[in-house]
C-alpha positions in Angstrom: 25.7 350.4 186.2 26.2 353.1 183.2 29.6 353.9 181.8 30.7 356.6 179.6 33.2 356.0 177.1 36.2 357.1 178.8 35.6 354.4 181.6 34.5 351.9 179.6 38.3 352.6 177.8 39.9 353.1 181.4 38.6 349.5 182.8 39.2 347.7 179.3 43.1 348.9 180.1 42.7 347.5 183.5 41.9 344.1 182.3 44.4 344.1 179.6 47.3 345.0 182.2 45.9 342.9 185.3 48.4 339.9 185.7 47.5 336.4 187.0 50.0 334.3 188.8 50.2 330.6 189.7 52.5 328.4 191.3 53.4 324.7 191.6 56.0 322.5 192.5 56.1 319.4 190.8 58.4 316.5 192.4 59.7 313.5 190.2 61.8 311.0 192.2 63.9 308.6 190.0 66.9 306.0 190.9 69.6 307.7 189.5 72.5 310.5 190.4 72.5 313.7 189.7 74.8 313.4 186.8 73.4 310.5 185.0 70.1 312.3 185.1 72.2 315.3 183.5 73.1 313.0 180.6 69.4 310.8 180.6 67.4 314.3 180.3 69.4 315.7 178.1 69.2 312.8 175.6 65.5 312.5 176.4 64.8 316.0 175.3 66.5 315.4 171.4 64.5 312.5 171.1 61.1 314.1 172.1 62.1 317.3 170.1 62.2 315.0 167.2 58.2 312.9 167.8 56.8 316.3 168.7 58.1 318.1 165.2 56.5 317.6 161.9 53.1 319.1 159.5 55.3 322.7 159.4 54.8 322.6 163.2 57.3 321.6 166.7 60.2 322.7 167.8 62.9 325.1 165.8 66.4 325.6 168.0 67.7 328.9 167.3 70.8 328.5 169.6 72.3 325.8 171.5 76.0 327.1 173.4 77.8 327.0 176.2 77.0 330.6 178.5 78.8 332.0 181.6 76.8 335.3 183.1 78.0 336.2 187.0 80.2 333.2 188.1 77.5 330.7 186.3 79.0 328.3 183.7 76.1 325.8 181.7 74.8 325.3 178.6 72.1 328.2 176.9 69.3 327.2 174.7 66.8 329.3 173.0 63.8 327.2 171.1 60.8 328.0 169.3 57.5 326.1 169.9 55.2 326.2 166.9 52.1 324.5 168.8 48.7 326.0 167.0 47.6 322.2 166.5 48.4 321.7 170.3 46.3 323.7 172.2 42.2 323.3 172.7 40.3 325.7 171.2 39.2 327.9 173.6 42.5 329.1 173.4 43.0 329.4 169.5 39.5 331.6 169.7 40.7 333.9 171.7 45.1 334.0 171.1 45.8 336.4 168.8 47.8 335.7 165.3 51.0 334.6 166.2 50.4 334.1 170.0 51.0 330.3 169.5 54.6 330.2 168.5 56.6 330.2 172.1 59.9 331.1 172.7 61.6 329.3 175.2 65.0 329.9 176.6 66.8 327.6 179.0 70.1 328.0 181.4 71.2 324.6 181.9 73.9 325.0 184.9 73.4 321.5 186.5 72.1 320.8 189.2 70.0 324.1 188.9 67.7 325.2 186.0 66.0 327.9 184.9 63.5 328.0 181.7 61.2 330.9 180.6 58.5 330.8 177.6 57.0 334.5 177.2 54.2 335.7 174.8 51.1 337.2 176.2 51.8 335.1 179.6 54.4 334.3 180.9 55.9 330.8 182.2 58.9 330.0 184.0 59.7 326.8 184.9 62.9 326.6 187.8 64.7 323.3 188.6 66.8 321.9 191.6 68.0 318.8 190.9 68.8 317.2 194.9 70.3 313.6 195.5 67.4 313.0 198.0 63.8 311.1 198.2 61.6 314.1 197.6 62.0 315.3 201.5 63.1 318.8 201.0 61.2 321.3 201.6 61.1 325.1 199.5 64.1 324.2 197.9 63.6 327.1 195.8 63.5 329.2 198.9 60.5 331.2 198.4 59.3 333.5 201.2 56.9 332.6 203.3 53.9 334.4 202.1 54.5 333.3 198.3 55.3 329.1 199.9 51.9 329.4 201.2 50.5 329.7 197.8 52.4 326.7 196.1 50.3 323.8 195.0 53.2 320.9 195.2 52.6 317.7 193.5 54.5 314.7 193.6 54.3 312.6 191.0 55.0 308.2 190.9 56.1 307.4 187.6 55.5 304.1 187.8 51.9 305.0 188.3 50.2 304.4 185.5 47.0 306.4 187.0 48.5 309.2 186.4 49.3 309.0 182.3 46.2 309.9 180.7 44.9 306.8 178.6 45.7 308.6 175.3 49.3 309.2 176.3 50.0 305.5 177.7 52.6 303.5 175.7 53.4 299.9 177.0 57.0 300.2 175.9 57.3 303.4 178.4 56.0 301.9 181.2 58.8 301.5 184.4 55.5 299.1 185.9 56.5 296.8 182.8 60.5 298.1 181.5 63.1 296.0 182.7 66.7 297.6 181.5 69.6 294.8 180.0 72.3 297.2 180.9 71.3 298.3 184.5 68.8 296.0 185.8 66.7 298.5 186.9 62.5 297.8 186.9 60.4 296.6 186.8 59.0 299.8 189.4 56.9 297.7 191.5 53.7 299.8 193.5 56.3 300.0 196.6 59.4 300.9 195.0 60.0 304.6 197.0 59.9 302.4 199.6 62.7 299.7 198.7 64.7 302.5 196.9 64.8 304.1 200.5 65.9 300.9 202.1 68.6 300.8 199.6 71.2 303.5 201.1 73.9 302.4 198.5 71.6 303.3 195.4 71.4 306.6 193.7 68.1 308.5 194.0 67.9 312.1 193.2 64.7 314.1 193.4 63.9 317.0 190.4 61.9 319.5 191.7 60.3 321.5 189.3 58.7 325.6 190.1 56.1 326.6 187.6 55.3 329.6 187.6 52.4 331.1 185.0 51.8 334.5 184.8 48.8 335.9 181.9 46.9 338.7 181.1 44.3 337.3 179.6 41.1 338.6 181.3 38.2 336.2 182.1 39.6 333.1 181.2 42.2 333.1 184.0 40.7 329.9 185.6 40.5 327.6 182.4 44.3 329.2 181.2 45.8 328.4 185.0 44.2 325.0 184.7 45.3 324.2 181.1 48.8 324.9 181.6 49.3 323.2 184.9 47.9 320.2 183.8 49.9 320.0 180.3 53.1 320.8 182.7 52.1 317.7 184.9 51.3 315.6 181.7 54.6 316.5 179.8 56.9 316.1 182.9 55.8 312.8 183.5 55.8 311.4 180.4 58.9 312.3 179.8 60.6 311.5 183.2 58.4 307.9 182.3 60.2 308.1 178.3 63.9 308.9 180.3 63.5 306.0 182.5 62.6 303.3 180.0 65.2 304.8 177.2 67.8 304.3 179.7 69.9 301.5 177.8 70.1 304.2 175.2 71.7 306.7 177.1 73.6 305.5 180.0 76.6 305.0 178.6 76.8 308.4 176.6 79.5 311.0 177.2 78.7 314.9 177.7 80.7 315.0 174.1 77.8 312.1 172.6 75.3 314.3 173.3 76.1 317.8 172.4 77.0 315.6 168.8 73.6 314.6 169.3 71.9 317.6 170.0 73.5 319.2 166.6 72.3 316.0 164.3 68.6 316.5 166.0 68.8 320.2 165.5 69.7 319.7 161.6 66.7 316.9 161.5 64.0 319.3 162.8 64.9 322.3 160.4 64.5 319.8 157.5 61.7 318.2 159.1 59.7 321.3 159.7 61.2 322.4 156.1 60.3 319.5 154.1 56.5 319.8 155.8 56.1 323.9 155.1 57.2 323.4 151.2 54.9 320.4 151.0 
């Protein structure tokens, strides 16, 4: 088919504006209540900050503060992702310069969270945090025509099938992690199961709403496909890491980790410092 110059312009618009969307909802069950979670993920997320920052690359946090908007009261963060070493390079050959530093901002109002990343597509990760087994159903309360879409996933993290072999550490395995101060694990291969039986043990269920949107025409499949899975590997590594760091967190206050999260923030400005001037 022949075009003139003036379509050929007209259609190269069209592809630059069309937007791709995909959704999933990925479930992680663990044994605890809602508000030890608050404090477990929360100290999880400094100490991954910290073993995914270094080489002039990782996480920068801009802001970290307390926000009320409309009745909601939580905590506001706002972090740059510096992740050109991170990504396959498909995606390097096509981004363009600068498209691999992320901004991510989060509303933590416990038990609901929102996150958004933006650049040239779009992601925006939504969590309900439910004292249940995984049962619900659309807790985000999609309509019906956009439900019908969702991809949901739940995820065992005591299934080591699901880390990929490259990602599996020993020490954060809940198969193998017994904790001193709990005695929670080992996760045997029936623990849902026992955990149920239990009705005087905390469970809660995070339910996690990924939504990608990106305009980047022809690759949508392989960009859909990248992200999703990265989302699935990063969640349940770390809800794996949370679990087995558990003696190191559950006895911290809401006041130990805000301290914490302001010595982590100072450690990945001079890490990411020190590794630029080098």
């Amino acid at each position: 088919m022949w075009f003139n110059t003036v379509d050929e312009k007209r259609i190269n618009r069209l592809k630059a504006s069309r937007i791709f969307v995909s959704l999933s909802v990925y479930e992680y069950l663990v044994s605890y209540a809602v508000w030890q979670y608050q404090v477990g993920q929360l100290y999880s997320v400094a100490e991954a900050s910290k073993n995914e920052t270094g080489g002039g690359e990782g996480i920068e946090v801009l802001k970290n503060e307390p926000y009320e908007k409309e009745g909601e009261k939580g905590q506001y963060t706002h972090k740059i992702y510096h992740l050109k070493s991170k990504v396959p390079g498909f995606v390097k050959m096509i981004a363009p310069e600068g498209a691999l530093v992320f901004h991510e901002k989060a509303w933590n109002a416990y038990p609901y969270c929102r996150t958004s990343e933006s650049y040239d597509f779009f992601i925006k990760i939504e969590t309900w945090h439910k004292p249940d087994l995984g049962t619900l159903e659309n807790v985000h309360e999609l309509d019906p025509t956009t439900w019908k879409t969702v991809e949901v996933v739940p995820i065992d993290i005591a299934d080591r099938e699901q880390v990929a072999p490259g990602d599996y550490k020993p020490e954060e395995d809940p198969a193998l992690f017994q904790s001193v101060k709990t005695g929670r694990g080992p996760l045997g291969p029936n623990w849902k199961n026992e955990l149920l039986a239990k009705t005087d043990c905390p469970r809660m269920c995070a339910y996690k709403l990924v939504t990608v949107k990106f305009k980047w025409w022809g690759l949508q499949s392989k960009v859909e496909n990248f992200i999703h899975r990265q989302e699935k590997r990063i969640f349940t590594n770390f809800h794996r890491q949370l679990f087995c760091w558990i003696d190191s967190w559950i006895e911290l206050t809401m006041e130990d980790i805000r301290r914490m999260e302001d010595e982590t923030q100072r450690e990945l400005e001079e890490v990411r410092d020190t590794a630029v001037l080098g």
